[in-house]
C-alpha positions in Angstrom: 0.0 -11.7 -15.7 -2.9 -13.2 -17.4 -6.1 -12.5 -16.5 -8.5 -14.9 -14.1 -10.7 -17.1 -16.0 -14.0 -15.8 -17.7 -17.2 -16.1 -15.7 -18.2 -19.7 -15.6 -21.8 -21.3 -16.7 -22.9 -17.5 -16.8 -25.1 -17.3 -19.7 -27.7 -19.7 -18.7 -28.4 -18.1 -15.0 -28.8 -14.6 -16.4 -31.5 -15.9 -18.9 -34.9 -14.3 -19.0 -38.0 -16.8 -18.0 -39.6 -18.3 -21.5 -42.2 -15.8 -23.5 -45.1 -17.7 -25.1 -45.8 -16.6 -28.5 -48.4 -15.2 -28.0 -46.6 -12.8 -25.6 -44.3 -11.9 -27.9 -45.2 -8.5 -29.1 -45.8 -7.8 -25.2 -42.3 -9.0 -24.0 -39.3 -9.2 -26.2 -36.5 -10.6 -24.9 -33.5 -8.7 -24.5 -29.6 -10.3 -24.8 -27.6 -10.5 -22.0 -24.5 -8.3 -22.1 -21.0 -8.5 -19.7 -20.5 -5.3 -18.9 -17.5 -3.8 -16.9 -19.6 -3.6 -13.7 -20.6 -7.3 -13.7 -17.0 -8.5 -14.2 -15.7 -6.7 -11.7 -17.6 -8.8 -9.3 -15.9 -11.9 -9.9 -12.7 -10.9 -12.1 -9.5 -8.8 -11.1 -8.2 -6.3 -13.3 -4.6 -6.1 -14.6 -2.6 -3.9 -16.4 0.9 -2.4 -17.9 1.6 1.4 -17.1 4.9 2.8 -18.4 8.5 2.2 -16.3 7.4 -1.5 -15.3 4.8 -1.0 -13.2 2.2 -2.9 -12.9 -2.2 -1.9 -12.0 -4.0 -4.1 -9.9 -7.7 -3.9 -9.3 -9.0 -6.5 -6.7 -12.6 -7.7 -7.4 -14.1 -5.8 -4.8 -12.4 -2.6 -5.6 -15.4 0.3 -6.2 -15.1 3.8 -6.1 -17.0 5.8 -3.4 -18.8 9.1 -3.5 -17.1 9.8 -6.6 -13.2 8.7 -5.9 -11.3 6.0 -5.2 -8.5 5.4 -3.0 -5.1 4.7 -5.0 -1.6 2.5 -3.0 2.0 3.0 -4.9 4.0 0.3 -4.0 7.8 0.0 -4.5 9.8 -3.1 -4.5 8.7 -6.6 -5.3 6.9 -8.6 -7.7 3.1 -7.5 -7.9 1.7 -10.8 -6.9 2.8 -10.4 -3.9 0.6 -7.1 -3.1 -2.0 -9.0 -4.3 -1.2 -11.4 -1.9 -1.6 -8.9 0.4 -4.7 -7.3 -0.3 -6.4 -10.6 0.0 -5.8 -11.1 3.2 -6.5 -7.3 4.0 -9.7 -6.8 1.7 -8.6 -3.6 1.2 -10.7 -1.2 -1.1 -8.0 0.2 -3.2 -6.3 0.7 -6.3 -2.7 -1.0 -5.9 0.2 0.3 -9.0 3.2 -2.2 -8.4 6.9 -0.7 -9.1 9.3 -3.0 -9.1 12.7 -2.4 -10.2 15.0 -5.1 -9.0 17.8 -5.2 -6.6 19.7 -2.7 -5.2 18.5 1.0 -4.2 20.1 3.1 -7.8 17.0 2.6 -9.9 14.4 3.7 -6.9 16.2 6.8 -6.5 16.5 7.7 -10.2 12.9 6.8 -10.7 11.6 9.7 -9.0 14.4 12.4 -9.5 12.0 14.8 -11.8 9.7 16.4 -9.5 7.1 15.6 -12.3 7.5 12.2 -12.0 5.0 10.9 -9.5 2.2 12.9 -10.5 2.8 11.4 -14.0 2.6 8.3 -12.3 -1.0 8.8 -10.5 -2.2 10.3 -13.8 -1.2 7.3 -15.9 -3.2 5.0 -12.8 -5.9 7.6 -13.2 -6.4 7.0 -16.7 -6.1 3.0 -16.7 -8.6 2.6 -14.2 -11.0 4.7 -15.9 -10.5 2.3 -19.3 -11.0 -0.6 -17.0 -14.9 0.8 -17.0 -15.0 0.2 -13.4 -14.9 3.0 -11.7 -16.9 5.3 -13.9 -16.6 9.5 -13.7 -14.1 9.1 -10.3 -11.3 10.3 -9.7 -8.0 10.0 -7.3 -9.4 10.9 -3.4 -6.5 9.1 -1.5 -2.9 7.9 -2.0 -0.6 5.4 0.4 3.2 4.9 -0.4 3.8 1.5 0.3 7.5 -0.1 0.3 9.9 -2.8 0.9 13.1 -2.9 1.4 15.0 -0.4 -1.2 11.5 0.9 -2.1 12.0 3.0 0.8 14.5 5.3 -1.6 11.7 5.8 -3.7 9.3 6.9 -1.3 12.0 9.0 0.3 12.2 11.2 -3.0 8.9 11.6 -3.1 8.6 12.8 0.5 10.7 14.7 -0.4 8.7 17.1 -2.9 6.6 19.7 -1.2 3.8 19.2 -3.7 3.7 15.5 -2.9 3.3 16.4 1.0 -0.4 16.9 0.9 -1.2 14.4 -1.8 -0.5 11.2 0.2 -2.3 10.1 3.3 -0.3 7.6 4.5 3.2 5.9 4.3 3.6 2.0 4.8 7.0 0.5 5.2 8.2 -3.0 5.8 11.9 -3.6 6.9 12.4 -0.2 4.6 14.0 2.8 6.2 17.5 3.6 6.0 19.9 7.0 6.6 23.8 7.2 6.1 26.1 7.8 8.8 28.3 10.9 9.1 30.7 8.8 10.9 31.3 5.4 10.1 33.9 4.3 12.9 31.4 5.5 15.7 28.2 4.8 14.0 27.0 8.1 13.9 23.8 8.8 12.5 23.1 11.1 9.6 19.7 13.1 10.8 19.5 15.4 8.0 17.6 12.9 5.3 14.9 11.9 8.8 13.9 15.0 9.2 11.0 14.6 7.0 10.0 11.7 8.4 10.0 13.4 11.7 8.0 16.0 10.8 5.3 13.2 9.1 6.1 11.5 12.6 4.0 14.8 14.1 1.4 14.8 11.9 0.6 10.6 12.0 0.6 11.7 16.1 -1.8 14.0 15.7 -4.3 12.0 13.0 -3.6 14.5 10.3 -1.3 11.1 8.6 -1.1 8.0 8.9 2.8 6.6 9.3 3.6 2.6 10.0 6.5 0.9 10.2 7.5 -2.8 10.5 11.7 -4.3 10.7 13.7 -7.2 11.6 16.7 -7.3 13.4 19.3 -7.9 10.2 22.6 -5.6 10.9 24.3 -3.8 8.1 28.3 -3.0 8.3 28.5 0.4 5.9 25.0 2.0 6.5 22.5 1.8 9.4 20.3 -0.8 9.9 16.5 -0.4 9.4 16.6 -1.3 13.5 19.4 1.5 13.7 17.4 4.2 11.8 13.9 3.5 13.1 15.3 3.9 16.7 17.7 7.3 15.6 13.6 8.4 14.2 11.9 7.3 17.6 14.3 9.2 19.7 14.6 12.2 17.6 10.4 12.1 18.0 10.4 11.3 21.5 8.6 8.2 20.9 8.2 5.7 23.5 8.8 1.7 23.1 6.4 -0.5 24.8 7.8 -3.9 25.2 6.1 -6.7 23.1 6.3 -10.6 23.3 3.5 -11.2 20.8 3.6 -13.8 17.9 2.8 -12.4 14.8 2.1 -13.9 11.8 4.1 -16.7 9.9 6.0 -16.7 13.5 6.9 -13.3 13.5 8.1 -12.5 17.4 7.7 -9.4 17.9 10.1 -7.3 20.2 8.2 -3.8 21.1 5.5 -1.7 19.5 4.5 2.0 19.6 1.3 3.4 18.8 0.9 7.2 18.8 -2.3 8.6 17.9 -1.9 7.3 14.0 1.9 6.8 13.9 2.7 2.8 14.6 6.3 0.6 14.8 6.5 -3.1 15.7 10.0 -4.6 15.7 10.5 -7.9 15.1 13.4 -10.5 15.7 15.2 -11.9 12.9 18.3 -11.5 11.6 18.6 -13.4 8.3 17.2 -13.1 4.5 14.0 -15.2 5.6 13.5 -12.7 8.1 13.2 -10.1 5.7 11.4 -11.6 3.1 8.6 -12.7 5.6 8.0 -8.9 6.4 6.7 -8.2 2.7 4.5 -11.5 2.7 3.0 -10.1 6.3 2.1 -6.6 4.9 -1.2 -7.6 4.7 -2.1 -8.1 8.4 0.7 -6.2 9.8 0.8 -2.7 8.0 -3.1 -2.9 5.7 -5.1 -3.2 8.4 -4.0 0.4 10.1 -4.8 1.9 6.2 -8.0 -0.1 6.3 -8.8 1.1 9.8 -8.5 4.9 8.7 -9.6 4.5 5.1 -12.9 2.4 5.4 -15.0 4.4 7.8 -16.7 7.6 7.8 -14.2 10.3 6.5 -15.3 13.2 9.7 -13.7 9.9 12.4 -10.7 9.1 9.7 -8.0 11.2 11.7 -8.6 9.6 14.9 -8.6 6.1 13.9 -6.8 3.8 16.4 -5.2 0.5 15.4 -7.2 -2.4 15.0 -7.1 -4.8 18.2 -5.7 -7.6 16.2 -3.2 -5.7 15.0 -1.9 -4.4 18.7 
C-alpha cells in the first residue's frame, strides 16, 4: 500500500518568528527538519517483511518504558486490521499474514519451530528502521486470526517456547478440530487440549483468550460453533444467554466471561455472516486486549471486559 499523504502546509507553521538584522549574530535561525517522531504523529507506517506479510504502524503507535506491544494477525488483507485498529485505538504494532484461501499454507507457514521467532525478529527490526520507536524492543505479543488463520495460530501454540511469549489469543469465527468419528460427529479432543490448558490460565488472568463465531455448519469437520462448545464443556465453562445487538447487526446468542477468558456467539449462517466477524474485530475482540494492555502492568492480569463490550 502506498503511504498517506505528506504533512500538508507544514513548513510555514513550524517557522521561527523574523530576526532583525541586527539580531542576527544573537539569533541564527535554524532549518526545520521532519524527523521520524514528527511524522509519526500524523502519518502511518507501512511495510514489506518476508512470506507476504505486511507491518502496520498506526499514527499513534509509541513505545512505552522501553517496549512496545506487537499483534500477528493471520488471514485477510491488511487493510482490514487497519480497519480495526481505528476503531479500537489500539497501541500496537499489527504484522498482517495473509495467505489466501484454504487452511494448507497456514499450517506449513509455521512448521519449523524457528519460524515465529524469525517472524517477531524481522517485525523487530522494521520497526526500529521506521525511527519510531527508538532503543525498544518486543514487551508483548497477541495472535490474532480469522477464519483458516486459526491453523496458524494453532502451530504456534503449539511450540513450548512460544507459550510464554504471547499474552493473548484473538479469534474470530476461527477454531476448528477433526472428528474421530464422522457418522456420529464425534469430536477429536486431542488438538483442544492446548487451548484448554490456555482456557485456565485466561481464567485466572495469567492470559488473555477471546473468541467470537457464527452459526455456519460444516458437513466433514466441526463447525467453529461445534468446537467452541466441545472447548466450553471440556473447561466447564458456563453460557450465559445473550439477546444483545452487536455491531453491523450482529445478534448475539450467549456470552461467557471468565476472569480473562471471553466467547460471544453469534447468529448467522451464511458467507456475510462470517465476513462481518473480521470487520467487527475491532470492537468485539480489541477492546478486551486494549482493556488488559493499556493500564498499569501490576492490575493487567485482573482486567475485566469493558462494559460496552459485555
Amino acid at each position: 500500500m502506498a503511504l498517506s499523504s505528506a504533512i500538508a502546509g507544514g513548513g510555514c507553521s513550524d517557522r521561527p518568528p523574523p530576526v532583525r538584522a541586527s539580531d542576527a549574530s544573537r539569533a541564527p535561525r535554524e532549518p526545520v527538519v521532519e524527523t521520524p517522531k514528527q511524522l509519526a504523529a500524523t502519518t502511518p507506517y507501512r511495510a514489506k517483511l518476508a512470506h507476504g506479510a505486511e507491518l502496520y504502524l498506526p499514527t499513534w503507535f509509541s513505545p512505552r518504558r522501553g517496549g512496545y506491544d506487537l499483534m500477528v494477525h493471520f488471514h485477510g488483507l491488511g487493510k482490514l486490521q487497519e480497519g480495526n485498529l481505528d476503531r479500537s485505538q489500539l497501541n500496537v504494532a499489527v504484522v498482517s499474514i495473509n495467505m489466501g484461501v484454504g487452511t494448507d499454507h497456514y499450517a506449513n507457514a509455521f512448521r519449523d519451530p524457528q519460524s515465529f521467532e524469525r517472524l517477531v525478529v524481522d517485525a523487530q527490526d522494521e520497526i526500529a528502521k521506521s525511527g519510531r520507536a527508538p532503543g525498544a524492543k518486543v514487551k508483548r505479543i497477541a495472535l490474532s486470526a480469522w477464519s483458516a488463520g486459526f491453523v496458524s495460530v494453532a502451530k504456534i501454540m503449539g511450540e513450548p517456547s512460544n507459550i510464554e511469549k504471547i499474552d493473548a489469543v484473538l479469534l474470530a469465527d476461527g477454531f476448528f478440530t477433526s472428528f474421530t468419528n464422522l457418522k456420529k460427529r464425534v469430536i477429536n479432543t486431542a488438538s483442544l487440549e492446548r487451548f484448554v490448558t490456555l482456557v485456565d490460565s485466561a481464567s485466572k488472568g495469567d492470559k488473555l483468550f477471546a473468541i467470537t463465531h457464527s452459526a455456519i455448519p460444516t458437513q466433514d469437520y466441526p463447525s467453529v460453533e461445534e468446537t467452541v462448545a466441545k472447548l466450553l464443556e471440556l473447561t466447564a465453562s458456563t453460557k450465559t444467554p445473550s439477546t444483545n445487538v452487536g455491531p453491523r447487526n450482529m445478534h448475539e446468542t450467549y456470552v461467557v466471561d471468565r476472569g480473562a477468558f471471553h466467547v460471544k456467539g453469534f447468529e448467522g449462517v451464511t458467507a456475510g455472516d462470517h465476513i462481518k466477524q473480521i470487520n467487527a474485530m475491532g470492537e468485539t475482540l480489541y477492546p478486551y486486549l486494549k482493556a488488559r494492555w493499556e493500564q498499569p502492568e501490576s492490575s493487567a492480569a485482573t482486567a475485566a471486559a469493558p462494559a460496552a463490550s459485555r
